[in-house]
N, C-alpha and C positions, 0 to 999 in steps of 0.2 A: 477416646480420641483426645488431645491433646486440646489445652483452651489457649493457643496462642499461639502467632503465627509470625514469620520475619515477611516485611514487606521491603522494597527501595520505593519510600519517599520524598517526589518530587519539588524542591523549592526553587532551583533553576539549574541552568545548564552543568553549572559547576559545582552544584551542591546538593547530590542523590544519597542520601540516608538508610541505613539500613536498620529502621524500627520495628517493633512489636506493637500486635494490636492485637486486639480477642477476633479469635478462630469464627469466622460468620456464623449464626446459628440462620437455619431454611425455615423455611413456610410448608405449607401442604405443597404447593405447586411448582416448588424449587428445588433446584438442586444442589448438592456442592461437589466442585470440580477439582478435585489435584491439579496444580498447575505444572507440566511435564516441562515445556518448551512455551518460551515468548518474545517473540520478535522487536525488537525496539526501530520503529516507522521513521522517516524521516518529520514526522508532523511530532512527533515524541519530544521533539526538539528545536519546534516553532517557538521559540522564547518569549517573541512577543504576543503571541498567543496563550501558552502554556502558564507563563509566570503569573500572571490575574487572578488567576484561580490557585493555585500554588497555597502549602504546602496539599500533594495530593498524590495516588498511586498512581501511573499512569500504564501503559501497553491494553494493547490491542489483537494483538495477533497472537490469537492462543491455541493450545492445542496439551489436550491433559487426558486424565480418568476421573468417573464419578466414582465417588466415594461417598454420598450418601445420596438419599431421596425422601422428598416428603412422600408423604402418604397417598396422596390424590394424583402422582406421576406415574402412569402406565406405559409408559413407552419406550423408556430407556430402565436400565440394570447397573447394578456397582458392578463398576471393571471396563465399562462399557468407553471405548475413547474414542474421543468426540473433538471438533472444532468449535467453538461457540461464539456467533458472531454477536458481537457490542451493541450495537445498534442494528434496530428488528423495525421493517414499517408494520405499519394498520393494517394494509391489504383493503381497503375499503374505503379509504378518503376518495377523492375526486383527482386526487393526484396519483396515487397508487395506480386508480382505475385507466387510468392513462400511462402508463409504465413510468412514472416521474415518484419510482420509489423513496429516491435518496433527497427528494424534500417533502416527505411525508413529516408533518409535526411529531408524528410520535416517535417515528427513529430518528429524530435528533433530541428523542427525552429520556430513549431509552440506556441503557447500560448495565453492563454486569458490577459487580463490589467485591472488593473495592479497585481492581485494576488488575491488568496480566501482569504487573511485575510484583505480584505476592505468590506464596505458598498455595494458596488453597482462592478462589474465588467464589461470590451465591450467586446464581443465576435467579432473575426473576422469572417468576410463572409465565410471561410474554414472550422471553426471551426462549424459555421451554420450549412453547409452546412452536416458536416459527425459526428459533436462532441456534439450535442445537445440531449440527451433524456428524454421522457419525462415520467415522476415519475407513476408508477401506484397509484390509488388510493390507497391502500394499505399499501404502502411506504411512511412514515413518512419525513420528511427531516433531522432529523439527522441518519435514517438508509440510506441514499442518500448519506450520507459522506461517508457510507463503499464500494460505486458499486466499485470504481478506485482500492479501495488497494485488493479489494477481485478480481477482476479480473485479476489482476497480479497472484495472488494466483492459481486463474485455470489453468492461462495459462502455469504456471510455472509446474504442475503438470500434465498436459497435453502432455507437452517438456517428462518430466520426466518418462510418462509412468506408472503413477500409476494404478494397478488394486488392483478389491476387493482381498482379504484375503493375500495381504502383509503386512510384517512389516515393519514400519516408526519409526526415529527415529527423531526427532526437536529440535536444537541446537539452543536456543533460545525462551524463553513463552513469549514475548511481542508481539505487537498488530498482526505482520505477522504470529508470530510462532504458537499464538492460533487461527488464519484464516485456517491455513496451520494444523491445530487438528482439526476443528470443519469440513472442506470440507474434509479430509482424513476420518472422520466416516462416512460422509454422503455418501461418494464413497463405503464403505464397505471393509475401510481396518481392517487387523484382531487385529492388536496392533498395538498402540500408544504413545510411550515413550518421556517426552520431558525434557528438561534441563535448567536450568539456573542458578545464582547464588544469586536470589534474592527469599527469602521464600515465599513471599506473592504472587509472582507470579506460586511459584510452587503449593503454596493452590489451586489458581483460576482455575490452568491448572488440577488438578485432580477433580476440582468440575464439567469442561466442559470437561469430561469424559476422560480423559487421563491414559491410564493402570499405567503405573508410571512415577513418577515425582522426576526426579535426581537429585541432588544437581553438579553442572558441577566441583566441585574442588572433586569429590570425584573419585575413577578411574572406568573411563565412562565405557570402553569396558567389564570390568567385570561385575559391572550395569548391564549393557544391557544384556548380555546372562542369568543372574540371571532373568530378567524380560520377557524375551524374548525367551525360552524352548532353552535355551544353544545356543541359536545362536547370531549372530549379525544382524544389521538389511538391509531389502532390499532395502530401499531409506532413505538417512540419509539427512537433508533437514539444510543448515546452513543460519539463520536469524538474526544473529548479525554479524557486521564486526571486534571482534576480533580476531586476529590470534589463538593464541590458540585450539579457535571452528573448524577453518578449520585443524588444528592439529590432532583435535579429531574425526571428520571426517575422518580421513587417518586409521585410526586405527577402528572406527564402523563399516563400509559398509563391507555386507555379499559377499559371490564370485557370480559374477553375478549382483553383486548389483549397486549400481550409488547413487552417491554424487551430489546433486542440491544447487549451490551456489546462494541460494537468497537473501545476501546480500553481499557487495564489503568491501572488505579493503580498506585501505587507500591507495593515490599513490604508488608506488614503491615497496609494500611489495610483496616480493616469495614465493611460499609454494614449499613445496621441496617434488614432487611427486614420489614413488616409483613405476617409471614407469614399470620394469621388472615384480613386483610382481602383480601391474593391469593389464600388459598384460597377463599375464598368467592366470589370477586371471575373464578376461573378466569385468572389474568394470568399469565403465563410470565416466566421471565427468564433467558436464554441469553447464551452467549460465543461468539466466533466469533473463531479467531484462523489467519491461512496463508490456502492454495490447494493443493487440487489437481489433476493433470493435466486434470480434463475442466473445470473452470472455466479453466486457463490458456486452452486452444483454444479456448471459447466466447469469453474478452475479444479474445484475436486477432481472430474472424471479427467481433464486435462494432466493433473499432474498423476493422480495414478495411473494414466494409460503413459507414463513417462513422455509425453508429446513437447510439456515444457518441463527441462531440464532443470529442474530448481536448484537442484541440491550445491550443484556445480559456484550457486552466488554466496555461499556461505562463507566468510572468511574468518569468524569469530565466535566459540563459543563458552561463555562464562557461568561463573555461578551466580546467585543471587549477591555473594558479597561483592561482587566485579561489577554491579550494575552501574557504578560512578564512571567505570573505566569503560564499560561499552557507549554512557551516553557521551564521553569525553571521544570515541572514534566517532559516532555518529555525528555530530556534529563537527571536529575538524573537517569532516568527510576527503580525508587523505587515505591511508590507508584499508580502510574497511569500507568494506560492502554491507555484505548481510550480518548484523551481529544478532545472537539470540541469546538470552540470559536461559538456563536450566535451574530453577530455582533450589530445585530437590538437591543439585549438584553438588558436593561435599568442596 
């Protein structure tokens, strides 16, 4: 096999490198995975997050074949394609024990090597051990890109308390906010409103079925009760980390209702909650951040039973030397949706 591998390395939004490193050498307990397909996340692209650590590989969302095995791995085969989730909990803290998988100390320590957006990645023995699943036949490998973010997606809705014949409102049509449409129909919610300020993304969101599609500069809360039989709505779900959107939040959710923060501001920023009027009001307001193991295997069987349509949010797919240009769409977040770098891609 070959000693060296092309990666795109991360030093910032603007500046994605296509380097060589030596080929991962495995452990007894490891594996190494061909990287088939790798999604680039909207977090791929948090800068002010991302840059600190910088230069470094980054993706998340992967989906390949093993192509080797240590010696002490019984479970999987070369050939065998598989999803491999980044971060893996304990199963045993005191937090796990209480389904608060995704602030388990150890899945925020864990990781594969060196990032989905290389040739080849080494799974750690842990990661083996509880992070490894494997592709039903049905499941293509750039639909394998989607198990990680669409499972955040459930779980976060799950927090959240969705049932059929509520109203949803989604602050945000990029790649989480039309996950966060497409599992919200399939659950049987009765309306589906979503927002953003980018037109092309509000065309895509009313073609995958969205009752209306807001323009977010125009004034939201009156929007919504126009679209919404005079009401506001019962789970208002914010998918971008502009301020603003959590603004506009404060003023959507119905009484009774709950605000689901699926994505973060930046450091140090406050929202300035009108506590008196939510307590009175009973309104919630929750964060939802990861996946764990029983949401990953629910998105798997989801997407192979075709229930969510994934394939349908793909708008981009590149090779590993395109990886500047795909982070260069994800981030204007104009044109492109789902972008997936194919490493192997010629």
């Amino acid at each position: 096999m070959q000693k060296n591998m092309r990666v795109a390395m991360y030093y910032n939004n603007r500046d994605v490198r296509i380097e060589e490193m030596p080929l991962p050498e495995i452990g007894a307990e490891e594996l190494l995975v061909k990287v088939i397909a790798s999604g680039i996340c909207g977090s791929d692209v948090m800068e002010w997050y991302r840059v600190k650590k910088a230069p470094l590989v980054l993706g998340h969302e992967i989906s390949g074949e093993i192509v080797k095995l240590g010696e002490k791995v019984k479970d999987y085969k070369i050939g065998d394609r598989v999803f491999v989730s980044h971060h893996v909990p304990c199963n045993t803290c005191r937090y796990c024990l209480n389904g608060n998988h995704t602030v388990c100390q150890t899945l925020h320590t864990t990781n594969y090597y060196p990032g989905g957006f290389a040739e080849y990645i080494r799974v750690p023995g842990l990661n083996v051990d509880r992070g490894v699943f494997l592709l039903p036949e049905e499941m293509s490998f750039e639909e394998g890109t989607f198990i990680e973010p669409l499972a955040c997606v459930l779980r976060s809705q799950k927090m959240a308390g969705l049932k059929p014949g509520q109203s949803v409102l989604i602050l945000g049509a990029g790649i989480s906010g039309l996950l966060h449409l497409l599992t919200g129909r399939s659950l049987g919610v009765t309306k589906v409103i979503i927002t953003d300020i980018n037109e092309s993304r509000l065309k895509i969101a009313k073609e995958l079925s969205a009752d209306a599609a807001i323009n977010a500069k125009e004034n939201l809360a009156d929007c919504l009760r126009e679209a919404n039989d005079g009401r506001l709505a019962d789970l208002v779900i914010v998918c971008t980390s502009a301020l603003p959107a959590f603004l506009q939040a404060l003023k959507c959710v119905d009484r009774a209702g709950t605000i689901l923060c699926f994505a973060a501001t930046e450091p140090g920023v406050d929202l300035p909650v009108p506590v008196n009027d939510f307590w009175r009001q009973s309104i919630k307001i929750l964060h939802s951040y990861g996946a764990g193991p029983v949401d990953i295997t629910e998105a798997i069987e989801l997407i192979r039973a075709k229930v969510i349509a994934v394939s349908k949010l793909i708008t981009h797919r590149l090779s590993l030397s395109e990886a500047a240009l795909g982070f260069k769409l994800v981030a204007e977040a104009k044109e492109a949706v789902k972008v997936i770098i194919e490493p192997h891609k010629s």
